[in-house]
C-alpha positions as CSV (number, residue, x, y, z in Angstrom):
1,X,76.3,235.2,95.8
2,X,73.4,232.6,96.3
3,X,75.0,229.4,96.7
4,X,72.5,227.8,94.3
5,X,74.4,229.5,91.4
6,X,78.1,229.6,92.5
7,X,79.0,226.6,90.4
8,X,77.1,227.7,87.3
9,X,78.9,229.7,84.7
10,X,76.5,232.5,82.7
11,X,77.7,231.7,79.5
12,X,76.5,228.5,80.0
13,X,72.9,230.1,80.3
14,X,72.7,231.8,77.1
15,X,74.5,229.2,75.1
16,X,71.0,227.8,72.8
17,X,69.5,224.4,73.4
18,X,69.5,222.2,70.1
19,X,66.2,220.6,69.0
20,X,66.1,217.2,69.1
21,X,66.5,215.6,66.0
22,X,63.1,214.0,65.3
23,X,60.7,217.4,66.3
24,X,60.9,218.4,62.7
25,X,60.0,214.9,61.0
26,X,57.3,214.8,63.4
27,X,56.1,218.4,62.1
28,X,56.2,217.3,58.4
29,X,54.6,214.1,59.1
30,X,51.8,215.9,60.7
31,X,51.5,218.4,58.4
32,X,51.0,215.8,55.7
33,X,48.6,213.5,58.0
34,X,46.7,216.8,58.7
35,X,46.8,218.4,55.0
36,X,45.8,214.6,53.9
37,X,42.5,214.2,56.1
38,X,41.4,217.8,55.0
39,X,41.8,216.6,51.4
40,X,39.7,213.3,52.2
41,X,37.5,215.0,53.8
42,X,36.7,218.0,51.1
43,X,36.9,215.3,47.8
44,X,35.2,212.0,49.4
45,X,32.0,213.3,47.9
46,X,33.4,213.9,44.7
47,X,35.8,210.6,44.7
48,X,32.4,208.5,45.7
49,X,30.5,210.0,43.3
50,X,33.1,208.8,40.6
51,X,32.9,206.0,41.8
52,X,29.4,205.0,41.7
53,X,28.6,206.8,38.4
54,X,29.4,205.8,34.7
55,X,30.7,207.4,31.5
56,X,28.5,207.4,28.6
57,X,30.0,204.7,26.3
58,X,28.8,204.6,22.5
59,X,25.6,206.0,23.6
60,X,25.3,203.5,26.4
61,X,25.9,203.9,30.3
62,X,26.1,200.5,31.7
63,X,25.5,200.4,35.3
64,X,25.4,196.6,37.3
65,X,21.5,195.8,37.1
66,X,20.4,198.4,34.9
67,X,21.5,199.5,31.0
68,X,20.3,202.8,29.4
69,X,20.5,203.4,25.7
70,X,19.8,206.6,24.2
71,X,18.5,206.7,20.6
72,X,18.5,209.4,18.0
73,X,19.6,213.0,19.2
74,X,18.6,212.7,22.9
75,X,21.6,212.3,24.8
76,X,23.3,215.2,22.5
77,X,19.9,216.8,23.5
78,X,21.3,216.3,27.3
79,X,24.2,217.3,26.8
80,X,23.3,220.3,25.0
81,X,21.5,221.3,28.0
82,X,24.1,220.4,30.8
83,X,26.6,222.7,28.4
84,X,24.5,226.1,27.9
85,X,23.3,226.0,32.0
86,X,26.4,226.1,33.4
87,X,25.6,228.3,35.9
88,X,22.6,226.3,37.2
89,X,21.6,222.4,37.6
90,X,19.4,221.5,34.9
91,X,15.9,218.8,34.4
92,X,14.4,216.0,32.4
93,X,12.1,213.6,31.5
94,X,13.4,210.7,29.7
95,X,10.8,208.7,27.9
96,X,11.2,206.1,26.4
97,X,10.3,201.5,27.3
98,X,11.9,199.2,29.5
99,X,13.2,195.9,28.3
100,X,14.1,193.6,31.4
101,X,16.7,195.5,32.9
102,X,17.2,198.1,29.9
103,X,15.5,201.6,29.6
104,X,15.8,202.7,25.8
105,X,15.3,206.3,25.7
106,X,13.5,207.8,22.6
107,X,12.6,211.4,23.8
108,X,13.4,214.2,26.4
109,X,11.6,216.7,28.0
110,X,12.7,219.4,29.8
111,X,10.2,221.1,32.4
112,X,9.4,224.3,33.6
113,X,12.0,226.1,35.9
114,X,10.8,227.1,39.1
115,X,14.1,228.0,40.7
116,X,18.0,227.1,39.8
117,X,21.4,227.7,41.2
118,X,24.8,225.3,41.0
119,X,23.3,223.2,43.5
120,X,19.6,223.1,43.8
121,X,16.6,223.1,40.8
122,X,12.8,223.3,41.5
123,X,10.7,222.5,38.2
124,X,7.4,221.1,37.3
125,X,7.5,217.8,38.0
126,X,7.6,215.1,35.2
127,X,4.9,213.3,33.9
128,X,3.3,210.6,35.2
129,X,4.7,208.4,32.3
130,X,8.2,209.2,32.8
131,X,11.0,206.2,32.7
132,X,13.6,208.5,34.0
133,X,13.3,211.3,35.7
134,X,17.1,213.3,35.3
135,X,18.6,216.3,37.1
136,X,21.9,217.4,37.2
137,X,24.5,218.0,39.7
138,X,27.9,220.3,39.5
139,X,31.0,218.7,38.0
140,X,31.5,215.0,39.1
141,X,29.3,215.8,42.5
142,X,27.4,212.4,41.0
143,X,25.9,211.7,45.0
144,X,22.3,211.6,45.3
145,X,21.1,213.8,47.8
146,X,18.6,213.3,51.3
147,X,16.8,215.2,49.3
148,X,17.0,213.9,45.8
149,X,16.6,210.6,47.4
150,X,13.2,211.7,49.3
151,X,11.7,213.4,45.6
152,X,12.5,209.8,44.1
153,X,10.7,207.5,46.6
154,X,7.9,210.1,46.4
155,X,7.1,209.8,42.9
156,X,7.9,206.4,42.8
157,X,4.9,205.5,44.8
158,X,3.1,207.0,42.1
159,X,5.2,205.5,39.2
160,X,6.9,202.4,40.0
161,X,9.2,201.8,36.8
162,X,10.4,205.3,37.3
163,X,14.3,205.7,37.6
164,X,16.3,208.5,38.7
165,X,19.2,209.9,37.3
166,X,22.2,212.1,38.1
167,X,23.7,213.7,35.2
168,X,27.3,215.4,36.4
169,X,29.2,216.3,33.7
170,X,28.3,216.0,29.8
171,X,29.6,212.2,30.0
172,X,29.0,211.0,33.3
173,X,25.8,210.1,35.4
174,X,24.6,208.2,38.2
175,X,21.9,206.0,38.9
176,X,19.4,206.1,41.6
């Protein structure tokens, strides 16, 4: 016999090794730190969007330097809209004046489609005379885009009391 196993009895070999008391707290807490960042990371758009955008409050949204008041039918009009396309963002040109910081909103336009899916619309652009120029976005994704962000300063080169607008669900939009 080898003389490096003489004093070591075999049933001591096969007899299991506990684990140490703190390896399965440390997989849970992982877990959770793990299952918490992927959250984060998949509703951060959503939870900023929320919280930059505003609910529509007796026909009002009421956003820090800027007011917008619909009158007559036009933001059941929107909302009209927003509810039958679903399936595809939607456009609009919001007409109306500007008082100070207030855009009153007497009329609604809604171009020509070029193409639409959830998360992208081409149209005909609004007219020149547009106050707001309105596009929506899935539910409560109220973000801007690069991309919306880049059609806005665009055609606010060309119409400097325009305003953008992110509608994102039939009660809740964003300002740009």
């Amino acid at each position: 016999m080898d003389p490096v196993f003489e004093n070591i009895n075999p049933e001591e070999l096969e007899q299991e090794v506990p684990e140490p008391w703190w390896r399965r707290p440390l997989y849970i807490a992982a877990g959770i730190l793990i299952l918490l960042l992927v959250l984060s990371l998949s509703f951060s758009d959503a939870i900023m969007g929320i919280v930059q955008s505003k609910s529509i409050q007796k026909q009002e949204l009421i956003f820090r330097n800027t007011t917008i008041i619909f009158e007559g039918g036009t933001l059941q009009q929107l909302q009209d809209e927003f509810i039958s396309n679903e399936h595809r963002e939607i456009k609009a040109c919001l007409f109306g004046q500007q008082k100070d910081a207030s855009y009153i909103i007497s009329k609604v336009e809604f171009p020509d489609i070029i193409r639409a899916n959830v998360i992208h619309v081409v149209s005909v652009p609004c007219p020149i005379d547009t106050l707001i120029d309105l596009h929506s976005h899935p539910i409560n994704q109220c973000l801007a885009s690069e991309q919306d962000i880049s059609v806005y300063n665009n055609a606010k080169q060309s119409n400097p009391q325009l305003r953008m607008m992110v509608m994102c669900s039939s009660s809740r939009f964003a300002i740009v």
